[in-house]
C-alpha atoms as an extended CHARMM CRD file, in Angstrom:
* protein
*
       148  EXT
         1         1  UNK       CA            105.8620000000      160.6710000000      236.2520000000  PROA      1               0.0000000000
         2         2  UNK       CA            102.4870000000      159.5710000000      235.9740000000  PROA      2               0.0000000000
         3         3  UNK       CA            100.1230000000      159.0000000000      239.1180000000  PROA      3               0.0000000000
         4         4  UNK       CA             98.3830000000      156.0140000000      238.8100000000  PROA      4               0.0000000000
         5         5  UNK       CA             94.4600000000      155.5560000000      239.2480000000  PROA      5               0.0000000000
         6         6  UNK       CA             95.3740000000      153.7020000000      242.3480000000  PROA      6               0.0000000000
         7         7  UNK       CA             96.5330000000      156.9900000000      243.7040000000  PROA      7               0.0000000000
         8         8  UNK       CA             93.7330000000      158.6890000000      242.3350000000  PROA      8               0.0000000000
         9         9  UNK       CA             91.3110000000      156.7930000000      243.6010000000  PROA      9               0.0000000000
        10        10  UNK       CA             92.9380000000      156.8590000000      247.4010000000  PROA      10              0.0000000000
        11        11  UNK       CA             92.9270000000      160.2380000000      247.2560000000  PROA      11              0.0000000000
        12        12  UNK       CA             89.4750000000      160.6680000000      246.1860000000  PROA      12              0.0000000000
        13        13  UNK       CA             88.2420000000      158.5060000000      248.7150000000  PROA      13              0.0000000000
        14        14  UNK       CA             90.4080000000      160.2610000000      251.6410000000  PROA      14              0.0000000000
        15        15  UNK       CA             89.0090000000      163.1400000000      250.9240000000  PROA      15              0.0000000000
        16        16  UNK       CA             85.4140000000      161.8030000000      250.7170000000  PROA      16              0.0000000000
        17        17  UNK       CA             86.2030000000      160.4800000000      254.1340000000  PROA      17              0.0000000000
        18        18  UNK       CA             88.1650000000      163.2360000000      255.9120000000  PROA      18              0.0000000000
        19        19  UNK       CA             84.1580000000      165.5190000000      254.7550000000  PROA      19              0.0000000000
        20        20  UNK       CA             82.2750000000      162.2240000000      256.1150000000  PROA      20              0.0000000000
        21        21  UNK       CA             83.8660000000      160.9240000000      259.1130000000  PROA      21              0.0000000000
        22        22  UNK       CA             83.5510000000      164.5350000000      261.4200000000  PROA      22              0.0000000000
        23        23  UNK       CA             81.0990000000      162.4210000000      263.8180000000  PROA      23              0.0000000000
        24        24  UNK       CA             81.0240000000      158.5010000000      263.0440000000  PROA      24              0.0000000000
        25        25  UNK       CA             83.0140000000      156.3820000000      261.0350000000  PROA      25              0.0000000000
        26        26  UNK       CA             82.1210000000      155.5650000000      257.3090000000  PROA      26              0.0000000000
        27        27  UNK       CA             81.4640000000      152.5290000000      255.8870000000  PROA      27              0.0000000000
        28        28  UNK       CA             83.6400000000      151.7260000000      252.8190000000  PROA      28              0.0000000000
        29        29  UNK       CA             80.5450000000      150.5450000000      250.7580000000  PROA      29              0.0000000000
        30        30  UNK       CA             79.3180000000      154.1620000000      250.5690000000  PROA      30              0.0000000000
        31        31  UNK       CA             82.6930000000      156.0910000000      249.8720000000  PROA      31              0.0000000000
        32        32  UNK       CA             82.4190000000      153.4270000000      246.9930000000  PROA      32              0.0000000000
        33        33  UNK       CA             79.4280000000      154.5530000000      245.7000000000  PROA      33              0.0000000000
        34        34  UNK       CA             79.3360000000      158.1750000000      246.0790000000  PROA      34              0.0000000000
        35        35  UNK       CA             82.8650000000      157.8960000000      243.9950000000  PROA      35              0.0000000000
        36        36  UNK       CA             81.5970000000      155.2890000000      241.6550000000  PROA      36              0.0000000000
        37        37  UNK       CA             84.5970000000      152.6540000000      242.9680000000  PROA      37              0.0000000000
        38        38  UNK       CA             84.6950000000      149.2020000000      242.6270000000  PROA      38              0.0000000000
        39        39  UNK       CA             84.3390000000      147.9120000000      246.3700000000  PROA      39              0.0000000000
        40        40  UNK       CA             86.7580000000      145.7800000000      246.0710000000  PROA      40              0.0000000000
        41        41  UNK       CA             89.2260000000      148.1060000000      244.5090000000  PROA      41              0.0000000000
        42        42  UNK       CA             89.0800000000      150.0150000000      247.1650000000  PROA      42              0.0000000000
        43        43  UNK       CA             89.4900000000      147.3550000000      249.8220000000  PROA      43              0.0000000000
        44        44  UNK       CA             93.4000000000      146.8440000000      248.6290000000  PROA      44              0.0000000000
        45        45  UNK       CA             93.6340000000      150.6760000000      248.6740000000  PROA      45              0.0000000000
        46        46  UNK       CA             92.4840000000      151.0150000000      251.7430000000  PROA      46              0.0000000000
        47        47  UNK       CA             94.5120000000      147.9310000000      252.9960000000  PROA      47              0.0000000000
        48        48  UNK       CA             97.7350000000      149.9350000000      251.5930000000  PROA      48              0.0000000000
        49        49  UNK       CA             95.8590000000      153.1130000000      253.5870000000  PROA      49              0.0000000000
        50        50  UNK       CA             95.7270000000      150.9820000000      256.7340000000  PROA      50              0.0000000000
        51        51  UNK       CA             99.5140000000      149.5800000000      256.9930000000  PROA      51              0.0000000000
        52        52  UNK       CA            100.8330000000      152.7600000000      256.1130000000  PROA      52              0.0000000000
        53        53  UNK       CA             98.6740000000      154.2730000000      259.4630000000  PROA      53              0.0000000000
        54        54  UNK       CA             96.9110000000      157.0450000000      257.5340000000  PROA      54              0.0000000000
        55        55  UNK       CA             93.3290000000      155.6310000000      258.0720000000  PROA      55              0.0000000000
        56        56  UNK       CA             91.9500000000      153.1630000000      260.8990000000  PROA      56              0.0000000000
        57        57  UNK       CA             89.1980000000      150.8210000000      260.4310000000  PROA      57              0.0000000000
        58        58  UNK       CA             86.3190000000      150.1380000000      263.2180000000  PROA      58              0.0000000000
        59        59  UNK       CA             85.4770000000      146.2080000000      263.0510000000  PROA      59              0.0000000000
        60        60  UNK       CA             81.4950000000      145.3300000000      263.5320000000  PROA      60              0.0000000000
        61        61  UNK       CA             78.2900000000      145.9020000000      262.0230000000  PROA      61              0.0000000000
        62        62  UNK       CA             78.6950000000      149.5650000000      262.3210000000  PROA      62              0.0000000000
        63        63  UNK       CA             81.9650000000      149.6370000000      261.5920000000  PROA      63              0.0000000000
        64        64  UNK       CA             83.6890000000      151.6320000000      259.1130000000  PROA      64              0.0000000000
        65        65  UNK       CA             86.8330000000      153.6870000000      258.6980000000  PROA      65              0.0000000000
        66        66  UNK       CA             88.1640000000      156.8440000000      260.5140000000  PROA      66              0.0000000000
        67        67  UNK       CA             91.1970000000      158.9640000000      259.7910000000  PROA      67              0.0000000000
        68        68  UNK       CA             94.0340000000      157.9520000000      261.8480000000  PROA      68              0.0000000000
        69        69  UNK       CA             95.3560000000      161.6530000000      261.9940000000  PROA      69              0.0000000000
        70        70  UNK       CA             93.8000000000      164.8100000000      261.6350000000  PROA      70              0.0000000000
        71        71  UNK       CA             93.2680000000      165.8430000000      257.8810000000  PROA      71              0.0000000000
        72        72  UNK       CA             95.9870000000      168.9620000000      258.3560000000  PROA      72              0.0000000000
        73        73  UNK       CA             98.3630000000      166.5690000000      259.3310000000  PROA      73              0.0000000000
        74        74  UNK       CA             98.1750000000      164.2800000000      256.0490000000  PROA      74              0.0000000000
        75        75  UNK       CA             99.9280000000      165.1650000000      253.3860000000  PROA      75              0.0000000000
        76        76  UNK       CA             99.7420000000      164.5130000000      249.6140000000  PROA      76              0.0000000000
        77        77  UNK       CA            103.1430000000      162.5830000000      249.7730000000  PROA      77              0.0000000000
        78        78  UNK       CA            101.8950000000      160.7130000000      252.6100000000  PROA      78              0.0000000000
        79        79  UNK       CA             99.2470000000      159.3810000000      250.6970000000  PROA      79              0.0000000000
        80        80  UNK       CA            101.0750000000      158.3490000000      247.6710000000  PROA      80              0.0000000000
        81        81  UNK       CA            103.8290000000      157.0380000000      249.2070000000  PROA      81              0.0000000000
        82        82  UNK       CA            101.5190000000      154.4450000000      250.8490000000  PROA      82              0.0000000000
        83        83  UNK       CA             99.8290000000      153.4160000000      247.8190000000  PROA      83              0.0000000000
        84        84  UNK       CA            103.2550000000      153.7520000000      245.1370000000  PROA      84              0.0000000000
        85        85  UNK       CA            106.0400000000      153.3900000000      247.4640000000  PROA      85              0.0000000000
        86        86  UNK       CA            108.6500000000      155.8730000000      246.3140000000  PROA      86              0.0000000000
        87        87  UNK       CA            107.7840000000      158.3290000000      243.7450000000  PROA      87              0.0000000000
        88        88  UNK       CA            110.3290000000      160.2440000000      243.2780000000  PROA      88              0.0000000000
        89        89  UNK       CA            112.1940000000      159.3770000000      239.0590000000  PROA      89              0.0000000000
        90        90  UNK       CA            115.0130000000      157.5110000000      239.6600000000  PROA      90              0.0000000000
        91        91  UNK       CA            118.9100000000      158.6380000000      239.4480000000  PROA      91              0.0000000000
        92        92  UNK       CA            120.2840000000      158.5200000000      236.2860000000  PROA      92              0.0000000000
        93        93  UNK       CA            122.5120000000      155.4880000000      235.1990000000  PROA      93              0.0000000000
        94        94  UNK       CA            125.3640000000      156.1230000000      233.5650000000  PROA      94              0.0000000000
        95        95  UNK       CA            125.6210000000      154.0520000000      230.1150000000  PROA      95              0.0000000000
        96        96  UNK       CA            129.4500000000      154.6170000000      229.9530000000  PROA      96              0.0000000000
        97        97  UNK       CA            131.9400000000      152.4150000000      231.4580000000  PROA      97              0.0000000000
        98        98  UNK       CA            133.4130000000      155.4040000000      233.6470000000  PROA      98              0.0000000000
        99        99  UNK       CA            130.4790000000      156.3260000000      236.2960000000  PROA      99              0.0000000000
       100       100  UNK       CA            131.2420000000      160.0940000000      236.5850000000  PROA      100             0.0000000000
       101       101  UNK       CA            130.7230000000      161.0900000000      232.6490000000  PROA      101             0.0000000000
       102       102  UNK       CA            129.4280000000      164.7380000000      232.0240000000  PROA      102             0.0000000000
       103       103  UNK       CA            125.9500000000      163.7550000000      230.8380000000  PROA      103             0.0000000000
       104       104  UNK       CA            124.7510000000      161.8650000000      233.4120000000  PROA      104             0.0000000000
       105       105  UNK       CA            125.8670000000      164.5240000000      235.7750000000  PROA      105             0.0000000000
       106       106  UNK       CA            124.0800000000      167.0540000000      233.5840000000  PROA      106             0.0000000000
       107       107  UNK       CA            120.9380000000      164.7760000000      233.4720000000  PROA      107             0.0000000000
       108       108  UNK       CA            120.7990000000      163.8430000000      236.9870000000  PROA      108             0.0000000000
       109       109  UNK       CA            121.7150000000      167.3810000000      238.4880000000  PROA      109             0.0000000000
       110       110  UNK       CA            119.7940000000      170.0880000000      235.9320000000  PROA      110             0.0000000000
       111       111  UNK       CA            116.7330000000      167.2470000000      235.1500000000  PROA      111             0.0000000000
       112       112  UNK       CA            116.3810000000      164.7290000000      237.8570000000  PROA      112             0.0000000000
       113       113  UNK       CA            117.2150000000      166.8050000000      240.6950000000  PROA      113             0.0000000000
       114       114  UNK       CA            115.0350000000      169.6410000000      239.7680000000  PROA      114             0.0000000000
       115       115  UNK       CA            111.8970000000      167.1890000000      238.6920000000  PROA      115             0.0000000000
       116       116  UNK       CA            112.1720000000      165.7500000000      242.1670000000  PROA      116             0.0000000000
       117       117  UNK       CA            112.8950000000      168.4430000000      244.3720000000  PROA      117             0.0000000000
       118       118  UNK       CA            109.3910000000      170.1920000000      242.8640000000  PROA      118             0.0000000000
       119       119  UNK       CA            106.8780000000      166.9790000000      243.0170000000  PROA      119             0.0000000000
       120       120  UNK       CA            108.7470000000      166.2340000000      247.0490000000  PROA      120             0.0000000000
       121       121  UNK       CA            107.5050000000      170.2170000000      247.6660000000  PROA      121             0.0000000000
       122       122  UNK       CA            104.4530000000      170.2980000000      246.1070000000  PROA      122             0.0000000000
       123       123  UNK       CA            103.4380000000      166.8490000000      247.6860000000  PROA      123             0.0000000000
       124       124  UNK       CA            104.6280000000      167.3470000000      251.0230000000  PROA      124             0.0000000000
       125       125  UNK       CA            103.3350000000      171.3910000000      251.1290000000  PROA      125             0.0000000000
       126       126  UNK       CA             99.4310000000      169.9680000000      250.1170000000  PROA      126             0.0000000000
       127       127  UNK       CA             97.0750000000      168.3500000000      252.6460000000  PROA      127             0.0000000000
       128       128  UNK       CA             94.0580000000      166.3490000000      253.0690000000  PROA      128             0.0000000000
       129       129  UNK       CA             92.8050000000      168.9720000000      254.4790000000  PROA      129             0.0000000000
       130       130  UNK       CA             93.9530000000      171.4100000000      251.7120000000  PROA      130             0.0000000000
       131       131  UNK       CA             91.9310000000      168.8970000000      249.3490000000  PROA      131             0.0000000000
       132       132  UNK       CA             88.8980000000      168.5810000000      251.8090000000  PROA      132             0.0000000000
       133       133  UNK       CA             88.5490000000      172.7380000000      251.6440000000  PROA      133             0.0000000000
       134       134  UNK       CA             88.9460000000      172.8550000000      247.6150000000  PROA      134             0.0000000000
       135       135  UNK       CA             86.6920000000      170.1640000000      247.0900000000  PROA      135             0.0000000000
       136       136  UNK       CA             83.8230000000      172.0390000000      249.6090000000  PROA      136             0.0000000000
       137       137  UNK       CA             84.7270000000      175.1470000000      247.7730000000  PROA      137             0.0000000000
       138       138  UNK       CA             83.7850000000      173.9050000000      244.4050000000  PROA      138             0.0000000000
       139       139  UNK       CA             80.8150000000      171.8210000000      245.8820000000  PROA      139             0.0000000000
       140       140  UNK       CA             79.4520000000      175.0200000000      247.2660000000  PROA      140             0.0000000000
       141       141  UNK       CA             79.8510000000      177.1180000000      243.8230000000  PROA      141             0.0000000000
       142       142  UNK       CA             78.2750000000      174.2000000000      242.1140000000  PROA      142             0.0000000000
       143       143  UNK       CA             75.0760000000      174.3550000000      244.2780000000  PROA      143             0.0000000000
       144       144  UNK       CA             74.7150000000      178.0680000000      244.1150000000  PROA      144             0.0000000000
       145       145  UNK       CA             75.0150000000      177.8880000000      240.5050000000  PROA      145             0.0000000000
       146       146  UNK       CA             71.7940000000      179.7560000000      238.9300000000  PROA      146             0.0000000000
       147       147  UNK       CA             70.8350000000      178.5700000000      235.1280000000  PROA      147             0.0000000000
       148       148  UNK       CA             68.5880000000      181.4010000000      233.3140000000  PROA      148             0.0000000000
């Protein structure tokens, strides 16, 4: 499994706006440029972001986006799922003409099974939030860094 820059990028910019969207919303233009995203690039992501109810977009001159749900409450999975769809590897095919031969069974229950169950727990058991505090965490240590 690979996760695409798509993913990447929505995640980057959820996080950028679950830090900048405590009081007001924020303006797409600037989550752009603080993550050095191509505007428009991130106008389909957000779109996907949008229909899938995880962000909600204020219309105006002031207007901007806002979570749709607190940060705690969005999950890695979540977020992926709206911009991939399903990501979970697909069940193995059997090549054989009878369906229930012994190596696809092997492959789908000791490989596929396994693979999946993991990514579904580690993407369902991380948060926005989660990402929000790691991110401030290493933002801090990088400002109270001291050079001799």
């Amino acid at each position: 499994m690979k996760l695409s820059m798509k993913s990447r990028y929505a995640l980057r910019a959820l996080i950028d706006l679950s830090i900048n969207s405590t009081y007001e919303q924020v303006a797409l233009k600037s989550i752009a440029k603080r993550n050095d995203i191509s505007l428009q690039y991130l106008e389909q992501v957000f779109a996907s972001l949008r229909k899938a109810e995880l962000v909600k977009s204020i219309k105006g001159s002031g207007g901007g986006y806002l979570l749709a749900k607190k940060a705690d409450k969005i999950t890695v999975s979540d977020i992926i799922k709206a911009i991939e769809g399903d990501y979970l590897i697909e069940e193995e095919k059997s090549t054989q003409k009878n369906e229930h031969d012994g190596s696809t069974d092997a492959i789908q229950k000791l490989v596929i099974d396994k693979v999946n169950k993991s990514i579904k727990e580690t993407f369902e058991g991380i948060t926005l939030n989660d990402l929000e505090k790691h991110f401030k965490e290493i933002e801090n240590y990088n400002t109270n860094m001291y050079y001799i």
